[in-house]
C-alpha positions in Angstrom: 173.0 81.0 95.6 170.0 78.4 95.2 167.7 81.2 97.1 169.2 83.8 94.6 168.0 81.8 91.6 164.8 81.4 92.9 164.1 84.7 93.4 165.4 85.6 90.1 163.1 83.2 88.5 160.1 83.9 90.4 160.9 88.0 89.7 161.5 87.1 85.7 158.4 85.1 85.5 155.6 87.0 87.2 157.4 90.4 86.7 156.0 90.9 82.7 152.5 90.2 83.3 152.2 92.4 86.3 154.1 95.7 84.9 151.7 95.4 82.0 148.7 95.5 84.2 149.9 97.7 86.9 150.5 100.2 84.4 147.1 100.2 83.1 145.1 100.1 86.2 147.5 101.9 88.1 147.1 99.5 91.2 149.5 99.1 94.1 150.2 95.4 94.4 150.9 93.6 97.9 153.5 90.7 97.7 153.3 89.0 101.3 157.1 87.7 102.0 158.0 84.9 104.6 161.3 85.0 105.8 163.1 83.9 108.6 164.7 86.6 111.0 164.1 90.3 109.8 166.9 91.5 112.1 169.6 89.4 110.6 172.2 90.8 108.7 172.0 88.0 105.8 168.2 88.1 105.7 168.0 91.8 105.1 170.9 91.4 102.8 168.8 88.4 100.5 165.6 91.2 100.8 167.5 94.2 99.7 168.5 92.5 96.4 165.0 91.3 96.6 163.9 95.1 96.6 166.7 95.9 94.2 165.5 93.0 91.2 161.8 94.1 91.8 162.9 98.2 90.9 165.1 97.3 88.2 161.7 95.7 86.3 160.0 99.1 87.4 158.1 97.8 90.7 159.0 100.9 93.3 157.8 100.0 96.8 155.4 102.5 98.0 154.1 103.5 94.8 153.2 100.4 92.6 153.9 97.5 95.5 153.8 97.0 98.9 155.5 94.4 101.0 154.1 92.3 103.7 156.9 91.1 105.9 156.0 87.8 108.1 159.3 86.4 109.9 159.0 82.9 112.2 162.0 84.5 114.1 163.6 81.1 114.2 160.4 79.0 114.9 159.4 77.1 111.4 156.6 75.8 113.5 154.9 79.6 112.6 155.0 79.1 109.5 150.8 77.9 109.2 149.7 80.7 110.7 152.6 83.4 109.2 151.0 81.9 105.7 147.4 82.0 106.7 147.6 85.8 107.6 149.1 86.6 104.5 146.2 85.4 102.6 143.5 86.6 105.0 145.8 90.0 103.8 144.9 89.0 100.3 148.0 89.9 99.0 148.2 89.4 95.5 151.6 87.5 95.8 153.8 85.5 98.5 157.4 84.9 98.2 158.8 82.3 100.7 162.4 82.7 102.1 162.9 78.7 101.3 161.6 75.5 99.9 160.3 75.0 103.5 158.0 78.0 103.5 156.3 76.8 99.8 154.1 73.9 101.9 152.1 75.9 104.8 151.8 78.8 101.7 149.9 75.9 99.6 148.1 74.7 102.2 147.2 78.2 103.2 145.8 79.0 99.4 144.4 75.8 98.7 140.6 75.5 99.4 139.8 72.8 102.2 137.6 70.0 101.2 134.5 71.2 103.5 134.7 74.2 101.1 134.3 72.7 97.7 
């Protein structure tokens, strides 16, 4: 349910600004997802409704979005590198499939000091 209400949030909240700017420059959006296991019945469940919030606020995938799946399969441990191809993807969005996914996604967006 927690999961749900994330997702809900994160929809609700960066949903607005991005209809309003899709429609104008008619742009197809990538959102980069990490999830766990793509092939289990729960996951694809959790990603359908996923799918389902994202047209209900007008976001049709293959026309105005696009979705970059990335799954660890059951190893967490991918998680670094799942995140760091996502933004070498520049995706213009990355939803993580838990709290645990939100850390190697920062660290994978956040400049590193020999960069600055």
């Amino acid at each position: 349910m927690g999961l749900v209400v994330v997702l809900a949030l994160t929809l609700g909240l960066l949903a607005a600004p991005l209809a309003a700017e899709a429609q104008q420059t008619g742009k197809v959006y990538r959102i980069g997802v990490l999830t766990n296991k793509v092939s289990d019945p729960a996951e694809a469940r959790l990603w359908q409704a996923f799918r389902s919030g994202l047209r209900e606020r007008g976001w049709i995938e293959g026309q105005n979005i696009l979705l970059e799946f990335r799954a660890t399969e059951g190893n967490t441990a991918r998680l670094p590198e799942l995140a760091a191809d996502l933004v070498r993807l520049k995706v213009d969005l990355i939803v993580a499939r838990a709290s645990i996914w939100v850390q190697p996604v920062k660290e994978a967006t956040s400049p590193s000091p020999s960069s600055s």
